[in-house]
C-alpha positions as CSV (number, residue, x, y, z in Angstrom):
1,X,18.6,-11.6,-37.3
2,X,19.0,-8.5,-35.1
3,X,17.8,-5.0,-36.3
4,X,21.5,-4.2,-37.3
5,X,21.9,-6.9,-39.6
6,X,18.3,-6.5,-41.3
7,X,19.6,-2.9,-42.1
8,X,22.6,-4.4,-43.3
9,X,20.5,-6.6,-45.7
10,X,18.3,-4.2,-46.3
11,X,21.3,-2.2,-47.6
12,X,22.9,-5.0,-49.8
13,X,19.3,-5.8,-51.7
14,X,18.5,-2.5,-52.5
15,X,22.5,-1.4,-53.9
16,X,21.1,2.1,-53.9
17,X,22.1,5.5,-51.8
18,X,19.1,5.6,-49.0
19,X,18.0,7.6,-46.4
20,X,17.6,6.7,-42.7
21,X,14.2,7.1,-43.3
22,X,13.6,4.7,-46.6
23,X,15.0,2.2,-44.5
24,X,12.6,3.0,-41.6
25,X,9.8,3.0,-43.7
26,X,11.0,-0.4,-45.4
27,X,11.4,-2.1,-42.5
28,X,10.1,-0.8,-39.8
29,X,6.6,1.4,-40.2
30,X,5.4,3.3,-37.4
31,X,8.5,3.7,-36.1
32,X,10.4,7.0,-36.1
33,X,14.2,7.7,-37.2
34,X,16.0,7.5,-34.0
35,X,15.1,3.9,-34.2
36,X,18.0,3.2,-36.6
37,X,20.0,6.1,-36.1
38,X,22.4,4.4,-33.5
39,X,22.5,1.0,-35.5
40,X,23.6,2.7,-39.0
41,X,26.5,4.6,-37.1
42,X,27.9,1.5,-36.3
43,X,27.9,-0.3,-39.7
44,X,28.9,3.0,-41.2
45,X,32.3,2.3,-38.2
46,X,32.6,-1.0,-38.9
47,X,33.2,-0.3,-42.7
48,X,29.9,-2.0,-43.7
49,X,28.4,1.0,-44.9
50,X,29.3,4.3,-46.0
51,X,27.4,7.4,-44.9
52,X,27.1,10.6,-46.8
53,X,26.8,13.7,-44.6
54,X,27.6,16.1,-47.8
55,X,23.4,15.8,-48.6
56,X,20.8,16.6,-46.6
57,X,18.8,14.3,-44.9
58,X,22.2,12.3,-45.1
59,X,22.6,8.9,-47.3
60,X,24.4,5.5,-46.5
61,X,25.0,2.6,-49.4
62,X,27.1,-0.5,-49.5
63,X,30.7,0.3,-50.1
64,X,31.5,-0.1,-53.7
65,X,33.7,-3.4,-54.8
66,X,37.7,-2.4,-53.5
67,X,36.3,0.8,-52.1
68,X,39.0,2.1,-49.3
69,X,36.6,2.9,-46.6
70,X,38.6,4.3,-43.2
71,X,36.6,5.8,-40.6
72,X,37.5,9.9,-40.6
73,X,39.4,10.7,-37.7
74,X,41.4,14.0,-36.2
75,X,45.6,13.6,-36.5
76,X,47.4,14.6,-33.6
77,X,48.7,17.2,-35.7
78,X,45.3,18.6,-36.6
79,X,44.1,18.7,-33.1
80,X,47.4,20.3,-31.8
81,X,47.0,23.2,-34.5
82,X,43.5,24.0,-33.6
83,X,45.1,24.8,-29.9
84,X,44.6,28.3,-29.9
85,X,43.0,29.6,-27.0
86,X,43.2,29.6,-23.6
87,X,41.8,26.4,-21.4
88,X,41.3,24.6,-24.8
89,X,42.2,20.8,-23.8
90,X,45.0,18.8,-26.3
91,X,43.0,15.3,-25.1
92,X,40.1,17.1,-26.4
93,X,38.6,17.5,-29.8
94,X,36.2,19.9,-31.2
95,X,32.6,18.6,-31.5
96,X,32.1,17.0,-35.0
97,X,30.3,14.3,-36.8
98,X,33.2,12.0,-36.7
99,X,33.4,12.2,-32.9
100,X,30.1,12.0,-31.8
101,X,30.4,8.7,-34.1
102,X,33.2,7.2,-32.1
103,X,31.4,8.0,-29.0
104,X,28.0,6.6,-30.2
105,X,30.0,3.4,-31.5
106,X,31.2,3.6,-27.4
107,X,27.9,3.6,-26.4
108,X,26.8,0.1,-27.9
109,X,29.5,-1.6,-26.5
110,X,28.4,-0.9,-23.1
111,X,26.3,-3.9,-22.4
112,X,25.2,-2.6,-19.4
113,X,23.8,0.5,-20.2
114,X,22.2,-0.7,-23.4
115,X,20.1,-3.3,-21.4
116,X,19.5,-0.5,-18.8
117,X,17.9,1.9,-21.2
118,X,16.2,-0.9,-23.0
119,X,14.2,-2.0,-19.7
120,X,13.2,1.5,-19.0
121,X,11.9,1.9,-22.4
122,X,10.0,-0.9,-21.9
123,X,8.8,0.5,-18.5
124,X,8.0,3.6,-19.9
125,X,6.9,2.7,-23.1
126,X,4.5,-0.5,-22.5
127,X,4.3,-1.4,-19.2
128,X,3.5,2.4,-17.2
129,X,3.2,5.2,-20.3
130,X,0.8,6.9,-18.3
131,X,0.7,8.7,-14.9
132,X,-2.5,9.0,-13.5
133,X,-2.0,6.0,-11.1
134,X,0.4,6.7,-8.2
135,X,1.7,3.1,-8.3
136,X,2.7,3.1,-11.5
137,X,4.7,6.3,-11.1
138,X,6.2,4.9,-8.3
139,X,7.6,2.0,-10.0
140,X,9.2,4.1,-12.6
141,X,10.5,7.1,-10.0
142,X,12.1,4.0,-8.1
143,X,13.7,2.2,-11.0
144,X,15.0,5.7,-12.2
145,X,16.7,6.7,-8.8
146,X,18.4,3.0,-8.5
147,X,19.7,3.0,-11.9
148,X,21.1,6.7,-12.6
149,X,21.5,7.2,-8.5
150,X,19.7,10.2,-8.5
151,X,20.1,10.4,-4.8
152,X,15.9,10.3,-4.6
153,X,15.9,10.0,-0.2
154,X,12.2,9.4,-0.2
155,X,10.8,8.1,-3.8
156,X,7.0,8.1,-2.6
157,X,7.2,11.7,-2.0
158,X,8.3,12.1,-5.1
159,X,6.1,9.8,-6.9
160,X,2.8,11.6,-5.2
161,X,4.5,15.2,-6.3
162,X,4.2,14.5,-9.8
163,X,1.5,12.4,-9.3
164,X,-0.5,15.4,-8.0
165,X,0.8,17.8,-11.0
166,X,-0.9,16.0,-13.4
167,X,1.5,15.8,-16.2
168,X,0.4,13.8,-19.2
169,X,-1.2,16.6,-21.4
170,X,2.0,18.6,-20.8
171,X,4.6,15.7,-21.5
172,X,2.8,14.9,-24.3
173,X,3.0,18.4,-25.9
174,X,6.4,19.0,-24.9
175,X,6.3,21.7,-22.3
176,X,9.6,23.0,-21.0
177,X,8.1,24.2,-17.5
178,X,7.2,20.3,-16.5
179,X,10.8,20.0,-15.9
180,X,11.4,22.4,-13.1
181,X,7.5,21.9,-11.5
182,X,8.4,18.4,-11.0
183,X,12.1,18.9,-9.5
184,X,11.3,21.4,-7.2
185,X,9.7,19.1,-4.1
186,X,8.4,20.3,-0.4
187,X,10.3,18.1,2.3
188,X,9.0,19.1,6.0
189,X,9.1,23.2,4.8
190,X,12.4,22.8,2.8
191,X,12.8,22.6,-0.9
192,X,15.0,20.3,-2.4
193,X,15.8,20.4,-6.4
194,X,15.6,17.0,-8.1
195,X,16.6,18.7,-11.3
196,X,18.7,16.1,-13.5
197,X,16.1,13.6,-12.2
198,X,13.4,15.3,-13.3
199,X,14.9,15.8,-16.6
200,X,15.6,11.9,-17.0
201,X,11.8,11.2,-15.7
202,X,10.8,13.5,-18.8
203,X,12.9,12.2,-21.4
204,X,12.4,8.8,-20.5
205,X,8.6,9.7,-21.3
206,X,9.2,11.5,-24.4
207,X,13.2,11.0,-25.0
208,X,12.8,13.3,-28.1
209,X,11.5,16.5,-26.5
210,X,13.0,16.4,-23.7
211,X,17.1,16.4,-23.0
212,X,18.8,15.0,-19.8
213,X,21.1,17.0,-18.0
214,X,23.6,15.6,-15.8
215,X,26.7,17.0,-14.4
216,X,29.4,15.3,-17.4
217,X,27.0,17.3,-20.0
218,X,26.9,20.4,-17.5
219,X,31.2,20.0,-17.9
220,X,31.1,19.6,-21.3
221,X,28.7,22.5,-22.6
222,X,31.0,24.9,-20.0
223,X,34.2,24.0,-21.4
224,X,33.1,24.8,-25.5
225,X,31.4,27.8,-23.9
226,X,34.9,28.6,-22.5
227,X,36.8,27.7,-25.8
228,X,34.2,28.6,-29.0
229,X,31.1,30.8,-27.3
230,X,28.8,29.1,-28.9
231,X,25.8,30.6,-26.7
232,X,25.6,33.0,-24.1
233,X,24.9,31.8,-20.4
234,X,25.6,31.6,-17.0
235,X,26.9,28.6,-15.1
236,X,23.5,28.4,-13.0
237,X,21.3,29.2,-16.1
238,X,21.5,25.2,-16.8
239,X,19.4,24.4,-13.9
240,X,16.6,26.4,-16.1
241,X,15.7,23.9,-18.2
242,X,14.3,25.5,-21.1
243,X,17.6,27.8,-21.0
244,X,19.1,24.4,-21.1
245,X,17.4,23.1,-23.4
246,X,17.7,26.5,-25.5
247,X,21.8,26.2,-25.1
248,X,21.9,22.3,-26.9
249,X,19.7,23.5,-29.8
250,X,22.6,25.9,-30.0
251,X,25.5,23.3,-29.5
252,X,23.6,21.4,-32.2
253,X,23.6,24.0,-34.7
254,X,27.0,25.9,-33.7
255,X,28.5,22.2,-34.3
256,X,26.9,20.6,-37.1
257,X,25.2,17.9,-35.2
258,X,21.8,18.6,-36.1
259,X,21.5,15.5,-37.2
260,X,21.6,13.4,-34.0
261,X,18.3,13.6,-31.9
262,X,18.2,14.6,-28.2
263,X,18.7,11.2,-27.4
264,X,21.9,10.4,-29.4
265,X,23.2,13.8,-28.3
266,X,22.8,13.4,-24.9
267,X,25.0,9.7,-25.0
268,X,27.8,11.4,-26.7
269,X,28.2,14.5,-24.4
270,X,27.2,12.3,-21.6
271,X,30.6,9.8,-22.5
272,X,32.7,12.5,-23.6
273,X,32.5,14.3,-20.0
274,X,32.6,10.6,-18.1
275,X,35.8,10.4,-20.6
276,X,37.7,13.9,-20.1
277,X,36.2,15.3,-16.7
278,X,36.2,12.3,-14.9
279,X,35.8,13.3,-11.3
280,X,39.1,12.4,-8.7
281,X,38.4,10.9,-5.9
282,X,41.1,10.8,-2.6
C-alpha cells in the first residue's frame, strides 16, 4: 500500500474532519507536514477526499454518502472579467488555492521528475547530509548540475568552494547569506554567479528554509508584480536571495497560499512559468 492510499484509509477508519497533521502523527511520527501535503491534494482532486480551507490549519474527511464533490475551478467568464489591467494574461489565472492544486496534481504525474527529486532526497538526506568531506560534496554538486543543467563548467571547483565555506552550522540554522557566498565562485580572476544553483544546493539540504529560484519562477513573480503589486522590487533584486526569499513570503501572504511550504510553492510557480512563458526557440 503506497503512502497515498494509507492516508486514504487512514481517512475512511477514522470518518472524522482531520488535520494534515493528525494524520502525520497517526501514521507517520517524526515526520513533518510536507510529507503528506502533496499526497492529500491529490485525493482531495481525485474526489476521494474533501479539504476544508475555510478553518485554519485546514481539514480533509471522506466525502459524505451522494455528496457532489467537483473540484473548484475558474469559468472562462470569471477569468475574462478579472481582465482589468494592462499586460494581465487571459491564459492566465490569478494565484489561488484551487490553482496551485491543479498544478500540484501536475506535478505527480510527472514520473520523471518525481523519481528525480526522490533520488536527490535520498542523496541529500541519507546517503551525503553532511559537507565536511569534499567527495561527498562533489557527488551531490555533480548530480545537481546533470539533472537541473545548471551549466556547472567545472563541478570540482565548485565542490571545493563550498567545501571550503564550511556551511553546515549555517544550512542548518537557515541563514539567507549561504546562498549568495556559495554562488559567487573565482574562475582564473573572474567571477562567475551560480545563483539558481546555489539556491537548489540549499534547498535540497533544507528544502523548507530555503526556496529555489529559477528563471520560470523569476517570470512568474514579475508578471503578478506587473498585474497586482504585491511587493516592491526590482528586476535584479531577485538575484539577492534574501530579497528573494522576502518577495515569496509576500506572494504567499498577498495570495493566500500560506498554506503550501517552500517546497510545494516552488513546483507550482516553477510549472506555471514552464506552462505560460515557455521560452521560443528559432
Amino acid at each position: 500500500m503506497g503512502i497515498k492510499e494509507e492516508i486514504y484509509d487512514f481517512c475512511v477508519k477514522q470518518n472524522r474532519a482531520l488535520t494534515a497533521r493528525d494524520v502525520v502523527e497517526a501514521l507517520y511520527p517524526g515526520k513533518t507536514q510536507p510529507y503528506v501535503n502533496s499526497y492529500i491534494t491529490t485525493l482531495v482532486y481525485e474526489h476521494k477526499l474533501v479539504r476544508d480551507d475555510t478553518v485554519k490549519p485546514y481539514k480533509i474527511r471522506v466525502p459524505f454518502e451522494g455528496e457532489n464533490v467537483v473540484a473548484k475551478k475558474y469559468s472562462k467568464d470569471i477569468r475574462q472579467s478579472t481582465i482589468k489591467k494592462k499586460g494581465m494574461r487571459e491564459d492566465i489565472c490569478r494565484p489561488c488555492k484551487e490553482e496551485a492544486e491543479k498544478y500540484l496534481l501536475g506535478w505527480n504525474k510527472l514520473d520523471n521528475y518525481v523519481m528525480q527529486e526522490k533520488a536527490l532526497d535520498k542523496l541529500f538526506f541519507y546517503t551525503y547530509p553532511n559537507n565536511k568531506d569534499i567527495e561527498d560534496i562533489l557527488v551531490k554538486v555533480s548530480t545537481l548540475n546533470d539533472f537541473y543543467s545548471t551549466n556547472i563548467f567545472s563541478a570540482y571547483a565548485v565542490a571545493k568552494h563550498i567545501w571550503e565555506l564550511n556551511i553546515d552550522e549555517r544550512l542548518e540554522v537557515g541563514d539567507e547569506s549561504l546562498v549568495n557566498d556559495i554562488a559567487l565562485i573565482n574562475f582564473n580572476g573572474k567571477t562567475k554567479n551560480f545563483y539558481s544553483f546555489a539556491t537548489k544546493y540549499c534547498s535540497h539540504h533544507r528544502p523548507y528554509d530555503y526556496a529555489i529560484y529559477d528563471s520560470y519562477v523569476d517570470k512568474v513573480l514579475k508578471y503578478f508584480r506587473n498585474i497586482d503589486r504585491f511587493a516592491e522590487f526590482e528586476d535584479e533584486e531577485l538575484k539577492n536571495y534574501s530579497k528573494f526569499h522576502k518577495v515569496l513570503k509576500e506572494f504567499q501572504k498577498f495570495y493566500n497560499l500560506e498554506i503550501y511550504d517552500l517546497k510545494l510553492l516552488d513546483r507550482y510557480l516553477w510549472q506555471l512559468g514552464k506552462d505560460k512563458f515557455q521560452k521560443k526557440y528559432k
